[in-house]
C-alpha positions in Angstrom: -57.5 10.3 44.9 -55.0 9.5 42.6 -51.4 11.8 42.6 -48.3 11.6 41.1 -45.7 14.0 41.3 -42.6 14.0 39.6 -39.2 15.7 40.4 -35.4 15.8 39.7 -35.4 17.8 36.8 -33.3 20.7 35.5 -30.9 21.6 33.4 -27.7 19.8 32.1 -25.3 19.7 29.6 -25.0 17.3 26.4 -23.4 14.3 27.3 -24.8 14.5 31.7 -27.5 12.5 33.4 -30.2 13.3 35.7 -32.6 10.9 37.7 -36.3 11.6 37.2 -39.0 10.5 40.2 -41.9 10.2 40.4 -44.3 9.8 43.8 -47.3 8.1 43.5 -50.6 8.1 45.8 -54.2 7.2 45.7 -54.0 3.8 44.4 -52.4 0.5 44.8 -48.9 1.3 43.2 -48.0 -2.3 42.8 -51.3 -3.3 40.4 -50.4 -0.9 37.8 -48.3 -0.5 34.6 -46.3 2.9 34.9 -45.4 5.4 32.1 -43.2 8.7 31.3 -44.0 10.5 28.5 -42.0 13.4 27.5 -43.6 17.1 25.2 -42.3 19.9 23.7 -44.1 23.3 23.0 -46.3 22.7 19.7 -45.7 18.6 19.6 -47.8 15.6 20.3 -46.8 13.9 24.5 -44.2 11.1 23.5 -44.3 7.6 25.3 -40.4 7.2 26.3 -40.6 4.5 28.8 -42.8 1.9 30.2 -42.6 -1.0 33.1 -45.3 -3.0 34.0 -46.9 -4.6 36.7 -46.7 -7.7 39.1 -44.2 -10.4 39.1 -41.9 -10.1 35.8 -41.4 -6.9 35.3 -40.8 -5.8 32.0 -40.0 -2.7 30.4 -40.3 -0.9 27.2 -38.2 2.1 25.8 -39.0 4.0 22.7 -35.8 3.8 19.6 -34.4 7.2 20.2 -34.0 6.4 24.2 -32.9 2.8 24.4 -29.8 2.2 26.1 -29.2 5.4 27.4 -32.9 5.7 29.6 -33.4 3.3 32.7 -37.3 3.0 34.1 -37.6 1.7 37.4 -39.7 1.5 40.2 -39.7 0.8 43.9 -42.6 -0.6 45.1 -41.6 0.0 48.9 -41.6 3.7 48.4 -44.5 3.9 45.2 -41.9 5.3 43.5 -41.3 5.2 39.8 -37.7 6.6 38.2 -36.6 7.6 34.9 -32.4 7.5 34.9 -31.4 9.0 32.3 -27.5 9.5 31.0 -25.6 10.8 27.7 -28.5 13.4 27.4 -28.6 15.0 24.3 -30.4 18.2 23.4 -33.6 17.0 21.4 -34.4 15.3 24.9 -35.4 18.6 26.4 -39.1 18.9 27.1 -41.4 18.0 30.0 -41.4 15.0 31.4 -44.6 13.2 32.7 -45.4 10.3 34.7 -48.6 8.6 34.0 -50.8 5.6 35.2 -54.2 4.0 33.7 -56.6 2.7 35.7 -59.6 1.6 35.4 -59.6 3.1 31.1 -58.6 6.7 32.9 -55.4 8.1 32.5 -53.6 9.8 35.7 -50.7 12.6 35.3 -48.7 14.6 36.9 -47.8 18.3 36.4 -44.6 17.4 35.0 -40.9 18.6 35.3 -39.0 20.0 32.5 -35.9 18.7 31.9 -33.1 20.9 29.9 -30.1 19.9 27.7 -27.7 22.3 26.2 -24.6 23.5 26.6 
């Protein structure tokens, strides 16, 4: 079945970096479009970074991350990162890796990322 498990969370302070992963299994990791999506207690899971599929990749950042996130993916490993540097506070939440296949969305259980100082 479909798995993804994410790691490399934790806590840093304002201004650090940390480098999310995320392990996929249960599917053919090169097909797909991956996501990571990020929540805080009481809000709505936030789309922060997409790269797609196949030859080409592109990617896709929401405003308040651009420039400072990184997605990539190594297909070798079916692997998926989030790099992230000059964190900033209001970036603390849970982060979650997610796939769609086949009109059903796949996620992980998330690790929570923490910026303060």
């Amino acid at each position: 079945q479909v798995r993804l498990v994410e790691s490399g969370g934790g806590f840093v302070q304002p201004g650090g970096s940390l480098r999310l992963s995320c392990a996929a299994s249960g599917f053919t990791f090169s097909m797909y479009s991956m996501r990571w999506y990020r929540q805080t207690p009481g809000t709505e899971r936030e789309l922060v970074a997409f790269i797609s599929s196949g030859l080409g990749t592109t990617t896709n950042y929401v405003d308040s991350v651009r420039g400072r996130f990184t997605i990539s993916k190594d297909e070798a490993k079916n692997t998926v990162y989030l790099q992230m540097n000059s964190l900033k506070p209001e970036d603390t939440a849970v982060y979650y890796c997610n796939t769609w296949i086949a009109a059903t969305g796949y996620w992980g259980r998330g690790t929570q990322v923490s910026v303060s100082s």
